[in-house]
Backbone bond lengths (Angstrom), bond angles and torsions (degrees), N, CA, C in turn:
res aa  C-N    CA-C-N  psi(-1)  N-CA   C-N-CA  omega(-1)  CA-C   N-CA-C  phi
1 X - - - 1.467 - - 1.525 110.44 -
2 X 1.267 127.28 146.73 1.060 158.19 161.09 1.561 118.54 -54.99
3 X 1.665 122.67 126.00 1.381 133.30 -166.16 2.136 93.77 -57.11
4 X 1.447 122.35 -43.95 1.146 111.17 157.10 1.794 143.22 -11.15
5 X 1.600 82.09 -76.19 1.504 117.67 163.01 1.379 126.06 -36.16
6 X 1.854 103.44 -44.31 1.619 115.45 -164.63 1.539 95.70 -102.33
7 X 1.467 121.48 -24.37 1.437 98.01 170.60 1.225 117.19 -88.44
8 X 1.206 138.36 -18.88 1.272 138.68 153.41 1.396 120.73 -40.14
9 X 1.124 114.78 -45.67 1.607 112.91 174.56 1.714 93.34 -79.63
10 X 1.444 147.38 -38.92 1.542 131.94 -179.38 1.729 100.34 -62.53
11 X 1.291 111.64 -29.84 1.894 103.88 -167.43 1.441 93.46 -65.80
12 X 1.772 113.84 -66.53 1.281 101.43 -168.25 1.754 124.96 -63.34
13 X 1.282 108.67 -16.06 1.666 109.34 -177.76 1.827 100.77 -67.99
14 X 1.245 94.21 -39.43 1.962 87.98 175.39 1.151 128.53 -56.70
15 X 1.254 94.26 -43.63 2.196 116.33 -170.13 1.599 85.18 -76.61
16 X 1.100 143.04 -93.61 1.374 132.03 162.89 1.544 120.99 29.00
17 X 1.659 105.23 -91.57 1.419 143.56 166.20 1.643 88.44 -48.99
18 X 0.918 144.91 -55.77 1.919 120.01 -162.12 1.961 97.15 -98.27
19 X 1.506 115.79 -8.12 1.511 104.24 162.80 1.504 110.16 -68.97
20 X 0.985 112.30 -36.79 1.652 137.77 -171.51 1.743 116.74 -53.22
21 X 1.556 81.56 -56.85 1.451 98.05 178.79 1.739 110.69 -72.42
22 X 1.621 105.84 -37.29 1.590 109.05 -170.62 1.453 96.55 -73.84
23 X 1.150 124.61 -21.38 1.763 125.97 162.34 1.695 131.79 -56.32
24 X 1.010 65.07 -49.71 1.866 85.89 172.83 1.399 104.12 -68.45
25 X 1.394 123.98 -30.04 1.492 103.10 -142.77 2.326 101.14 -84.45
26 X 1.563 90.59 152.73 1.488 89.93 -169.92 1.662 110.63 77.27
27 X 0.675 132.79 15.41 1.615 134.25 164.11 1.549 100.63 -121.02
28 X 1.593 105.36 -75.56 1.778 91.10 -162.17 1.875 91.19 -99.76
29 X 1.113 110.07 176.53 1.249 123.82 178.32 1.676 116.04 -79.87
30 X 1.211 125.93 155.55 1.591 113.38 -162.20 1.372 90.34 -84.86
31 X 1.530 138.12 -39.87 1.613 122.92 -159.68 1.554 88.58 -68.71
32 X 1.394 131.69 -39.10 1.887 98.11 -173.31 1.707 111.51 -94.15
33 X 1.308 111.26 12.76 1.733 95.74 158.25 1.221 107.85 -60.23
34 X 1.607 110.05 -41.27 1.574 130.77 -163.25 1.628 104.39 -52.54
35 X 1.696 103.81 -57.61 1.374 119.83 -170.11 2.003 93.73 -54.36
36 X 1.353 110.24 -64.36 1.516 107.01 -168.59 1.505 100.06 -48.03
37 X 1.183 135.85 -50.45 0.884 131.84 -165.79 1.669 130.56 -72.99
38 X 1.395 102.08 -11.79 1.416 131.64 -178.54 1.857 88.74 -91.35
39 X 0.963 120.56 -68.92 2.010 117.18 175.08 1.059 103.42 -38.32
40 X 1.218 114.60 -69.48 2.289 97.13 -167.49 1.396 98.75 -65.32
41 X 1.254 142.01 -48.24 1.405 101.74 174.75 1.167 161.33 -20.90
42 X 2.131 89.70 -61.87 1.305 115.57 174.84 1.549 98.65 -56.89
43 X 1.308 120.63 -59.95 1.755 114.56 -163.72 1.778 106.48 -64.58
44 X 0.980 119.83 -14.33 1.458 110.30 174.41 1.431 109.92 -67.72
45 X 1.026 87.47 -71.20 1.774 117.33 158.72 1.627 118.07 12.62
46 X 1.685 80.14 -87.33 1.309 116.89 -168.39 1.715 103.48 -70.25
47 X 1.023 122.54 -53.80 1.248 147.94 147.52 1.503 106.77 8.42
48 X 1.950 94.82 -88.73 1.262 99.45 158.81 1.494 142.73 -56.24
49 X 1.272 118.91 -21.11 1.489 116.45 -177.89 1.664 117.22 -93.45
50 X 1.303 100.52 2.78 1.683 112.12 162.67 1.309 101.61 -108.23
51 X 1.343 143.04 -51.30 1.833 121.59 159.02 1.291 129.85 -35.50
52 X 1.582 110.28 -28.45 1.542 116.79 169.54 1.632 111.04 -77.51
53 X 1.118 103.32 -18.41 1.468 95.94 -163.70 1.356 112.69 92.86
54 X 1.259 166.47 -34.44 1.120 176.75 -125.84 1.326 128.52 -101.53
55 X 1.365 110.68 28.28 1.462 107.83 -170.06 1.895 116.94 -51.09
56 X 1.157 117.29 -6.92 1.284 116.89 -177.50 1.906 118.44 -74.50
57 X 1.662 77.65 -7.51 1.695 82.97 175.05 1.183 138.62 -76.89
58 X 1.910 88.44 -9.68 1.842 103.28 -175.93 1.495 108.79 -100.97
59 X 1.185 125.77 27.09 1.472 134.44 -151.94 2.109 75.91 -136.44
60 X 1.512 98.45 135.22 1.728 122.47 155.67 1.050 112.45 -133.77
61 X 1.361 131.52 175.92 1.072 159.72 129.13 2.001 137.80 -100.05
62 X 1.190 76.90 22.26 1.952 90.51 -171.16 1.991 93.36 -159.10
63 X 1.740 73.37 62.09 2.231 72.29 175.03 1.557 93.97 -76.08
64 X 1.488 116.68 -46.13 1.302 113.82 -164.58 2.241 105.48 -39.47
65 X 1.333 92.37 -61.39 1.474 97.13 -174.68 1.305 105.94 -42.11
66 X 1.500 115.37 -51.19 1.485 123.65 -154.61 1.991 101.42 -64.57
67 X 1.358 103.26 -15.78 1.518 111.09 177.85 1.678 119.90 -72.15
68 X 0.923 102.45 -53.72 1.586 149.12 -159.69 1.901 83.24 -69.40
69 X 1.459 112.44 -67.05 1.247 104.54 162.69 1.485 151.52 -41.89
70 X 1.567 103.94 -44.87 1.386 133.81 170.28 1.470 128.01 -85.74
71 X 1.183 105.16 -9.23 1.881 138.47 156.71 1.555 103.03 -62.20
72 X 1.568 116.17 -66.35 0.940 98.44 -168.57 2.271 131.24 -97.09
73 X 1.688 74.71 3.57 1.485 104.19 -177.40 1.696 109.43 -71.89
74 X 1.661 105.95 -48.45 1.575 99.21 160.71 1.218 123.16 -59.84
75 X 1.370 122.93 -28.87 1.705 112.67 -163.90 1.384 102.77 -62.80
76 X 1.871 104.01 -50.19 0.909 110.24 168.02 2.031 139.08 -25.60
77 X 1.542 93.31 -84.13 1.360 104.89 138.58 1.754 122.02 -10.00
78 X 0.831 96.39 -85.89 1.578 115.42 -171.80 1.293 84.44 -32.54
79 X 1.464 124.30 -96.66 1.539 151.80 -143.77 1.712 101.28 -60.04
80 X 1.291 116.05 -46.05 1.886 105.48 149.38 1.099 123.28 -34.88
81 X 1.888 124.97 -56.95 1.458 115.17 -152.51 1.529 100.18 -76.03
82 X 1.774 104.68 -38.52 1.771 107.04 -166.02 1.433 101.58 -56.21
83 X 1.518 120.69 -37.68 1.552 108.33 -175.95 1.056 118.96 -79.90
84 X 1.054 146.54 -13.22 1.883 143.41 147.64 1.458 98.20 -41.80
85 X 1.222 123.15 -44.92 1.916 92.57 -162.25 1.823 91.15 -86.29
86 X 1.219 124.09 -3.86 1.655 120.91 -167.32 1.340 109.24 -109.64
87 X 1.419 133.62 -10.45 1.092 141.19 -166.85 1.779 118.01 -152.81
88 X 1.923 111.80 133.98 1.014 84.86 -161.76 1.802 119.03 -68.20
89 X 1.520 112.40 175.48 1.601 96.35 -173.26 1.400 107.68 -75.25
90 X 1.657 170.29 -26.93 0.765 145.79 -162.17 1.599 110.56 -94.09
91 X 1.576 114.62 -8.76 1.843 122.45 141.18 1.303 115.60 -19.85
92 X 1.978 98.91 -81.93 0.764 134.48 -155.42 2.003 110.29 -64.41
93 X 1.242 117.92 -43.27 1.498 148.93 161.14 1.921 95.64 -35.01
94 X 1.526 94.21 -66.55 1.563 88.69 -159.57 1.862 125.19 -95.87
95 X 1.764 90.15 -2.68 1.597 106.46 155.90 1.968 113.43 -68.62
96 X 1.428 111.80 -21.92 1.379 123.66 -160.93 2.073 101.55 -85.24
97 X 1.474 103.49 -31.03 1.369 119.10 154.79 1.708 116.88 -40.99
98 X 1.329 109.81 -14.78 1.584 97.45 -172.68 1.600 105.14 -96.23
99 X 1.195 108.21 9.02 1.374 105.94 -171.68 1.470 134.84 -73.75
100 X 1.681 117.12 -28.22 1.541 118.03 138.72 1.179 138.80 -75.20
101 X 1.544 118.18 7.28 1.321 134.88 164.37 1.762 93.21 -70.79
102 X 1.250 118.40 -70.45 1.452 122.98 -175.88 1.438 124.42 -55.46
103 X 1.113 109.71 -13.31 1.640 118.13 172.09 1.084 108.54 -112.79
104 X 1.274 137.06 19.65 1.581 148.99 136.09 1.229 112.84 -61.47
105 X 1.254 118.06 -55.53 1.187 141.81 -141.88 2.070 108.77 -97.53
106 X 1.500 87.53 -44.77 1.818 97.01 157.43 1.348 118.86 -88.72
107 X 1.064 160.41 -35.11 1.438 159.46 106.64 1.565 88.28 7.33
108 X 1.056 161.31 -99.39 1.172 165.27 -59.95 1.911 106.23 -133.65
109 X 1.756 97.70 -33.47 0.989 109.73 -164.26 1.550 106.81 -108.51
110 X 1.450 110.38 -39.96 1.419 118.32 171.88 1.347 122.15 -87.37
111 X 1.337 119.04 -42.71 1.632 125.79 176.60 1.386 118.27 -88.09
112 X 1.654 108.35 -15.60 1.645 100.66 153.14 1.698 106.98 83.59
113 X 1.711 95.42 14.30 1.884 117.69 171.66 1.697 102.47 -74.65
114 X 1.555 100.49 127.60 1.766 104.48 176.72 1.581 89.66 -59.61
115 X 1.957 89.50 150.17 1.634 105.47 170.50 1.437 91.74 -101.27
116 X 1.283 123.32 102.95 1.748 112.03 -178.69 1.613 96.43 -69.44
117 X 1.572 103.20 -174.27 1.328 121.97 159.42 2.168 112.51 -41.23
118 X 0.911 83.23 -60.99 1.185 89.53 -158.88 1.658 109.40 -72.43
119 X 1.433 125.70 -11.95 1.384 133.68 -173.18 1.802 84.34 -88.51
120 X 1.469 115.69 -59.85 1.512 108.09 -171.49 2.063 112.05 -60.26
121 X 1.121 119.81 -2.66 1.322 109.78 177.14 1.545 93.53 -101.58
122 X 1.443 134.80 -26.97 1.253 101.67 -170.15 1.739 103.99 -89.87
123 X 1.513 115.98 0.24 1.668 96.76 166.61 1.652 94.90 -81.50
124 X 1.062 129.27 -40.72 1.522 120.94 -155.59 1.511 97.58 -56.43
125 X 1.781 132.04 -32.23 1.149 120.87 179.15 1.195 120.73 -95.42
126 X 1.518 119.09 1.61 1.707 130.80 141.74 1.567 102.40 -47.16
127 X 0.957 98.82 -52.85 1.699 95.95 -147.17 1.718 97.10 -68.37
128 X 1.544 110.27 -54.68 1.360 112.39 172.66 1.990 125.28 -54.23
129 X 1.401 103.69 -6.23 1.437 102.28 175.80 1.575 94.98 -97.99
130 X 1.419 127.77 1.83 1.703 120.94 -170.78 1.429 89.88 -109.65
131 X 1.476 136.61 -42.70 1.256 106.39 141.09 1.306 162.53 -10.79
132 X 1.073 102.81 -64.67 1.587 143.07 -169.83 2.068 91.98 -62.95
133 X 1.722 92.55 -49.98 1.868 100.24 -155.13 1.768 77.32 -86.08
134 X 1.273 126.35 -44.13 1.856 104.24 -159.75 1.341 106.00 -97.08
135 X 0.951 114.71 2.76 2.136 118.58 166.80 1.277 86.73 40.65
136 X 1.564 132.36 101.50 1.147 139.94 142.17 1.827 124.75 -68.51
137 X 0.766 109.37 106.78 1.891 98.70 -172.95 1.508 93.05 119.55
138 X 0.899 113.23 -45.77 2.089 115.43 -156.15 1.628 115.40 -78.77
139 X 1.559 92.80 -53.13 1.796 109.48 -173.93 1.513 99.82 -130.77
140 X 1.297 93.74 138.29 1.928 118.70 166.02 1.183 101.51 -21.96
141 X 2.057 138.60 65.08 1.582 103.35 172.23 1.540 137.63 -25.95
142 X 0.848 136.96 153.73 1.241 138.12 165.10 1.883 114.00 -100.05
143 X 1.394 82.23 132.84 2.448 76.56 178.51 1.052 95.03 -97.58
144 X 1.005 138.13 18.61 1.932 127.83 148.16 1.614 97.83 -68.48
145 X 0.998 114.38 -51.74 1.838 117.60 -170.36 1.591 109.74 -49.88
146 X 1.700 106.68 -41.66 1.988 101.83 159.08 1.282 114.74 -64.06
147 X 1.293 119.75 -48.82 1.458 103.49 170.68 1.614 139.00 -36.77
148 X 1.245 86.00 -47.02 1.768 101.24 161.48 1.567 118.82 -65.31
149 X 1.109 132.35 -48.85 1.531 152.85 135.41 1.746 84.70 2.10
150 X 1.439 94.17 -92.16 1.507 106.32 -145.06 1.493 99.58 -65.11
151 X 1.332 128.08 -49.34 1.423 108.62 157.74 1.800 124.21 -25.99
152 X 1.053 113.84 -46.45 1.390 127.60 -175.70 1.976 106.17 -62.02
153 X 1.215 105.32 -33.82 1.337 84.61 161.00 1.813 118.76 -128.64
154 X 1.435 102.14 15.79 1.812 79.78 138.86 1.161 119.25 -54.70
155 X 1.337 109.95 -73.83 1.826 138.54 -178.37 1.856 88.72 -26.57
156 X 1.108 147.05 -79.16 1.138 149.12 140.82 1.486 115.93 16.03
157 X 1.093 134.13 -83.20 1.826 138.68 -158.24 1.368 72.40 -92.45
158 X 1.554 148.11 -17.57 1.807 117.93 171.89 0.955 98.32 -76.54
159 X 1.626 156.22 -65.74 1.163 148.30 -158.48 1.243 117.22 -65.95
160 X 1.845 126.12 -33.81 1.562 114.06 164.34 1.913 115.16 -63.51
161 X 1.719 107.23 -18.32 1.148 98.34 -178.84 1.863 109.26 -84.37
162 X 1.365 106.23 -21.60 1.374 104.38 162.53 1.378 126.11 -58.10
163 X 1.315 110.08 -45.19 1.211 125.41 176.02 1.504 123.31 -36.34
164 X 1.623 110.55 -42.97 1.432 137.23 153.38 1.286 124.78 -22.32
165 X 1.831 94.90 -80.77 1.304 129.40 -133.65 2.373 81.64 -87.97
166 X 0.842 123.77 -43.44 0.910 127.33 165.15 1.437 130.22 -41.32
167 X 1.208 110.39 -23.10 1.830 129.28 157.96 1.663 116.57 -36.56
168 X 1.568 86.00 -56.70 1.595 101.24 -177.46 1.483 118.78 -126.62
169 X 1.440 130.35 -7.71 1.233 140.48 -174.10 1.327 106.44 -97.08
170 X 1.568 126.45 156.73 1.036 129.12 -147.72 1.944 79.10 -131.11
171 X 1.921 114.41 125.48 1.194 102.84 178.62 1.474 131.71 -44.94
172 X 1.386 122.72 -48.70 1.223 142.83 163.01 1.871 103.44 -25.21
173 X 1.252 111.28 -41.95 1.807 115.40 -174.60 1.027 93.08 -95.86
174 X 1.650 153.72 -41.21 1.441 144.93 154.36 1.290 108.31 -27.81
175 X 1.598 122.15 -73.08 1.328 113.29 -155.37 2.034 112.09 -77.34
176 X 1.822 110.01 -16.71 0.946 79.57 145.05 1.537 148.74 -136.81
177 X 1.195 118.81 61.54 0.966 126.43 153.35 1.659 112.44 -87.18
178 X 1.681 129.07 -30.83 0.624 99.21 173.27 1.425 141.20 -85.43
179 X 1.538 114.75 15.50 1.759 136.81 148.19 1.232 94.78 -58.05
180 X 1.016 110.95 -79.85 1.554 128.77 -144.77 1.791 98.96 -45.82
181 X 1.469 111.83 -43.23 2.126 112.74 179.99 1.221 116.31 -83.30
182 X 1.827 112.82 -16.44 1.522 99.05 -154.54 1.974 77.43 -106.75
183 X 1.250 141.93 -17.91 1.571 125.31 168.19 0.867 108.71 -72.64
184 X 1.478 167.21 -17.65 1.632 120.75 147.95 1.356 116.85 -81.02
185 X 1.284 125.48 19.38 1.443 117.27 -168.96 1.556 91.21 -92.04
186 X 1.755 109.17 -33.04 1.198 115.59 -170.43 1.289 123.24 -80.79
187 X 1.788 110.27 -20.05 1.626 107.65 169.66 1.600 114.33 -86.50
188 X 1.434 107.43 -7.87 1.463 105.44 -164.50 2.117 88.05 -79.95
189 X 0.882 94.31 -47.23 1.526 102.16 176.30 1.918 124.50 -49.63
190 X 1.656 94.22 -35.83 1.288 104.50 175.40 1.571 119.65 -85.78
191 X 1.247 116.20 -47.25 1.091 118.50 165.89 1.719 130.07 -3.07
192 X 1.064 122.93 -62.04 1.541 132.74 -150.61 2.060 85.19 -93.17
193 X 1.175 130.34 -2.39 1.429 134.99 170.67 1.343 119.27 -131.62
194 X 1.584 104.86 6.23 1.586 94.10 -156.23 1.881 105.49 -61.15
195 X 1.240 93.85 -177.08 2.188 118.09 -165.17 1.068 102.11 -169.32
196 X 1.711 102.79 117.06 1.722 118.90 179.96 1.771 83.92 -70.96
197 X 1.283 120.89 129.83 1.726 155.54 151.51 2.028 87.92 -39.37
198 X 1.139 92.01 142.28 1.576 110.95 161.93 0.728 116.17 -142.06
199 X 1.613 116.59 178.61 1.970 106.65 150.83 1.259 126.87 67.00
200 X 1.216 121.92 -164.01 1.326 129.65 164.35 1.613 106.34 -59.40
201 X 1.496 127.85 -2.70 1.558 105.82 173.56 1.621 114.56 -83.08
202 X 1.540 91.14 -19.25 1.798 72.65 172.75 1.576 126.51 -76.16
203 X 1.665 91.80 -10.65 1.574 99.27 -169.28 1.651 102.33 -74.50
204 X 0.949 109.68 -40.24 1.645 125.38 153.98 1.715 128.23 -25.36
205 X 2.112 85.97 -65.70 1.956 82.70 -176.22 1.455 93.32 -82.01
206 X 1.291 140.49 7.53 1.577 126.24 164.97 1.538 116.13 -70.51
207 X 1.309 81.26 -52.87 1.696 95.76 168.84 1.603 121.19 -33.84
208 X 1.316 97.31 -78.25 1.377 104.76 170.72 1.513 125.27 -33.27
209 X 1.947 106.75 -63.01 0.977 108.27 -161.55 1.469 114.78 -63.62
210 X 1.679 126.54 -30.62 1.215 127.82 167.14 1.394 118.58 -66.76
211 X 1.360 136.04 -28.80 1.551 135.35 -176.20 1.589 89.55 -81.60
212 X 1.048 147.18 -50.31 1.476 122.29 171.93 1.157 102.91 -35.58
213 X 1.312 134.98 -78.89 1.124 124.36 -150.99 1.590 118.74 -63.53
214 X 1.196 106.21 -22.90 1.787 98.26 -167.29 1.519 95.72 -104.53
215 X 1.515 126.33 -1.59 1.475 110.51 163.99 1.787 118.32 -86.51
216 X 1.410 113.63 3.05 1.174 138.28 -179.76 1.390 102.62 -88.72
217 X 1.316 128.31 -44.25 1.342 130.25 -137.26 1.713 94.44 -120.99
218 X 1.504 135.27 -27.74 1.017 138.70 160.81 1.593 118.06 -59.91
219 X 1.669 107.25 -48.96 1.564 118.65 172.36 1.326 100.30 -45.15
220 X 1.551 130.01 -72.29 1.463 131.14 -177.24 1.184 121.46 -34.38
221 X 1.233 103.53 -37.08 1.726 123.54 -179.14 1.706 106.53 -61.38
222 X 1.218 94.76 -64.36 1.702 118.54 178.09 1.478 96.37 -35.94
223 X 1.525 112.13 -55.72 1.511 115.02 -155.26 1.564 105.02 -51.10
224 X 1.582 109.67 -64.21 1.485 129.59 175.72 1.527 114.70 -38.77
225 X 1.047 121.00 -29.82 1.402 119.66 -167.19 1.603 104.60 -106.56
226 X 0.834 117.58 -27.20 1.951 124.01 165.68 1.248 128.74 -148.06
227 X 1.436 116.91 157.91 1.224 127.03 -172.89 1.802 119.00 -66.26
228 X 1.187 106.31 145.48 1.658 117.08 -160.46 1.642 107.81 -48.86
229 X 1.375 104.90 -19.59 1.256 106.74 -174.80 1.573 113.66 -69.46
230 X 1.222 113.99 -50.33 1.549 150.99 -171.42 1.493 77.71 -45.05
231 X 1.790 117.56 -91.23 1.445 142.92 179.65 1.572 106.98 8.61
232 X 1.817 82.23 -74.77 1.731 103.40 -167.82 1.210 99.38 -65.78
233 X 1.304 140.23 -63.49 1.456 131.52 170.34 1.544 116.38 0.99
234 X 1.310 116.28 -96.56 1.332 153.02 179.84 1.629 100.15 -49.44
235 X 1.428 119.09 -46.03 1.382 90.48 178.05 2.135 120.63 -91.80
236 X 0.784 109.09 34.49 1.495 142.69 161.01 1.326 123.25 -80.49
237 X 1.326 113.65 -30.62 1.716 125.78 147.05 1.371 120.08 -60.62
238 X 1.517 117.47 -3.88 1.435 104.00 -170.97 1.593 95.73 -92.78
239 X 1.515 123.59 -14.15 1.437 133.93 -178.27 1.864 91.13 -66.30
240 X 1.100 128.73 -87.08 1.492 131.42 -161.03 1.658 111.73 -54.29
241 X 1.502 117.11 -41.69 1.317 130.63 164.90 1.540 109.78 -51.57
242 X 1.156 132.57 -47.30 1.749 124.22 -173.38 1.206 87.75 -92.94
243 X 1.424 137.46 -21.13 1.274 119.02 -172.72 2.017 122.23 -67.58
244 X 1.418 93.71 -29.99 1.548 123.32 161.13 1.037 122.02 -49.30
245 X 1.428 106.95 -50.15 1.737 121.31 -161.64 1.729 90.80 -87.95
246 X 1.120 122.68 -32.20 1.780 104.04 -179.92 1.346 110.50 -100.70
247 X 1.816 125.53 24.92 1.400 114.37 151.65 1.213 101.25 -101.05
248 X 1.666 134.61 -21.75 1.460 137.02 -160.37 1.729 93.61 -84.28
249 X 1.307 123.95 -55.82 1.201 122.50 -154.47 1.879 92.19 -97.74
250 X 1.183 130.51 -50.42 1.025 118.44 -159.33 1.530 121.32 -106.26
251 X 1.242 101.59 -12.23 1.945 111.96 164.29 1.486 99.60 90.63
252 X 1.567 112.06 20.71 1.624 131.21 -168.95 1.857 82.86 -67.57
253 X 1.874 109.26 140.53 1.558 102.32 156.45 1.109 106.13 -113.85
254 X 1.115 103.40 168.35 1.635 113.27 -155.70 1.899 102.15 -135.00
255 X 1.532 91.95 126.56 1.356 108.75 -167.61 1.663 106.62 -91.09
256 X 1.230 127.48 -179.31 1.559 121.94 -176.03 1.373 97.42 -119.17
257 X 1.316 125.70 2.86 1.901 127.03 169.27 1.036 92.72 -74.80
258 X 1.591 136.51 -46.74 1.334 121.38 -152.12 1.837 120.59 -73.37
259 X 1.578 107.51 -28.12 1.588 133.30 151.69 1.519 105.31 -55.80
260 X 1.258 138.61 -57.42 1.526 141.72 -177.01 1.224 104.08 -35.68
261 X 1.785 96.43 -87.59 1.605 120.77 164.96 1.254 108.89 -8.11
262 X 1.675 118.21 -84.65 0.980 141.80 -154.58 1.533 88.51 -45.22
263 X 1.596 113.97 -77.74 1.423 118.25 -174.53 1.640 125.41 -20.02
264 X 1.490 97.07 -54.87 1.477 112.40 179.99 1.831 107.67 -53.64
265 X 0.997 115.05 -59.29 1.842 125.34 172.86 1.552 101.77 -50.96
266 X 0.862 110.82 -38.14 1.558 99.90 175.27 1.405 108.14 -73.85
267 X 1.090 130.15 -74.40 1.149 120.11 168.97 1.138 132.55 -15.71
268 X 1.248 134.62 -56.21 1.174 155.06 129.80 1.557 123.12 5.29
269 X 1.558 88.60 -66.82 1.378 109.88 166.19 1.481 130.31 -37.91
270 X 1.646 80.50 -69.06 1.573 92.62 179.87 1.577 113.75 -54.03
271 X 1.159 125.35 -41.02 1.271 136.41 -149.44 1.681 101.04 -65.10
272 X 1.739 103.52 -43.18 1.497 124.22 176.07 1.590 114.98 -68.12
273 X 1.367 128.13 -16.21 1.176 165.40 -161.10 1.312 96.25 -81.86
274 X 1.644 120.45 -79.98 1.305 138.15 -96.77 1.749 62.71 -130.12
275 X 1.524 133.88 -59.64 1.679 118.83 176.15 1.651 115.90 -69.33
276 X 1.107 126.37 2.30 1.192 127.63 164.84 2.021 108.60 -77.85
277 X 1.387 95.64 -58.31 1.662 88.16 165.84 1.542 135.74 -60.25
278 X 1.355 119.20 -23.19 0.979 127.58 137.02 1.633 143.87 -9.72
279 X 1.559 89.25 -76.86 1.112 129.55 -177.03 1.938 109.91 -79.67
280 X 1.223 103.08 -21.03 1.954 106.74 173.68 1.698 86.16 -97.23
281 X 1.413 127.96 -38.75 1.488 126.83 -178.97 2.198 116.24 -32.74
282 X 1.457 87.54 -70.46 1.547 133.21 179.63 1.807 88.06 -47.16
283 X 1.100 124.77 -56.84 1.432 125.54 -152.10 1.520 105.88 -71.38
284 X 1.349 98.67 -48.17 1.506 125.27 160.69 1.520 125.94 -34.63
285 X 1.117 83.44 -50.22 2.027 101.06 -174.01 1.337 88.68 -72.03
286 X 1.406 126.04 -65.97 1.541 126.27 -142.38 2.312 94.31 -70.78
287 X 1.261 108.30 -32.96 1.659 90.09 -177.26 1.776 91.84 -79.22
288 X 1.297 135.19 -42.29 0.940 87.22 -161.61 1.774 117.99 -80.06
């Protein structure tokens, strides 16, 4: 299949996953979507790494890291799902765009990675497309929109800690450990509200819990089959695509900052994109 193909299945596993979540929201509590959603993982998971044969995959040596990661991967988490039921979703979609702006910026500060020229203009046009979408001065901000923010860089210090853990970890032992730390974080959280799921909500936390996984596992896909630029491109449709789905289903209106914005982060993107290839280019030249 075709890098096409694999983001198409990541667009719809997201839009999916945030119908899911905008379903859920106000019935069950967000830390045990998390928890349900943290169980089917693990058993897929796990599932798979005894069909492979591979028991060596459930074995680390860097739990501490693998914590440190999954610490900040729920907050993350967390602060996504609560803003789907508080914000409309293609808000919420194109606040989630700031997220290699923020791992520029931590990379930069903790791992001690030059911010070249060109890494500091594509946060400066992050920052100016988060503008653009939360009109400071203009319109009533909303503090759901930090929420999303701050989600934006959990999600952030998890992926520089992925970035790591990927040195020596085998994804399959990434994804599960990170079931395996972030479900009791999520029942300990649920607990004091928990609600046995019925109905169409389980059809829901199924939902969810499988579109995590295959919008994870399609992206990877995506990666292998084209260049980062291509990736980011294409997944920039998931901004106008959910933006659809929450005037059709949810009577969501839809502003033309949030396309601007959006535009500007892409840009951005690419720019961070497009000196990253570069930069594997250069490395290339000089061994051979």
């Amino acid at each position: 299949m075709n890098v096409f193909t694999w983001m198409l299945g990541a667009l719809l596993s997201f839009c999916f996953m945030a119908i899911g979540a905008r379903e859920l929201s106000g019935d069950l509590a967000t830390a045990q979507i998390l928890f349900f959603r943290s169980t089917i993982g693990l058993l897929v998971i796990a599932s798979l790494i005894v069909r492979l044969g591979r028991p060596q995959y459930f074995k680390t040596q860097l739990l501490k890291r693998h914590c440190l990661r999954n610490g900040f991967q729920f907050l993350g988490q967390y602060g996504w799902f609560l803003s789907i039921g508080l914000l409309p979703l293609a808000e919420v979609f194109a606040l989630e765009f700031t997220v290699p702006f923020w791992v520029l910026i931590i990379a930069a500060v903790f791992l001690k990675e030059q911010l070249t020229f060109r890494k500091m203009l594509a946060v400066a046009l992050g920052l100016l497309g988060v503008v653009v979408i939360v009109q400071p001065g203009v319109a009533l901000v909303n503090s759901a929109s930090f929420i999303v923010l701050g989600a934006a860089v959990g999600y952030a210090v998890a992926h520089v800690a992925t970035k790591s853990l990927t040195q020596t970890e085998h994804p399959l032992t990434i994804m599960f450990y990170m079931c395996l730390l972030q479900l009791p974080i999520g029942l300990a959280l649920s607990l004091p509200q928990w609600l046995w799921p019925h109905g169409q909500q389980i059809v829901w936390i199924l939902v969810i819990g499988f579109t995590a996984l295959t919008a994870n596992y399609c992206l990877a896909r995506a990666m292998l089959c084209a260049e980062v630029t291509t990736v980011v491109t294409i997944d920039f449709l998931r901004l106008p695509v959910i933006a659809i789905v929450g005037v059709i289903a949810y009577g969501e209106g839809f502003e033309l900052s949030l396309l601007i914005g959006g535009g500007i982060m892409l840009l951005g993107n690419l720019l961070n994109a497009k000196g990253l290839r570069l930069r594997r280019w250069k490395k290339r030249s000089v061994k051979d």
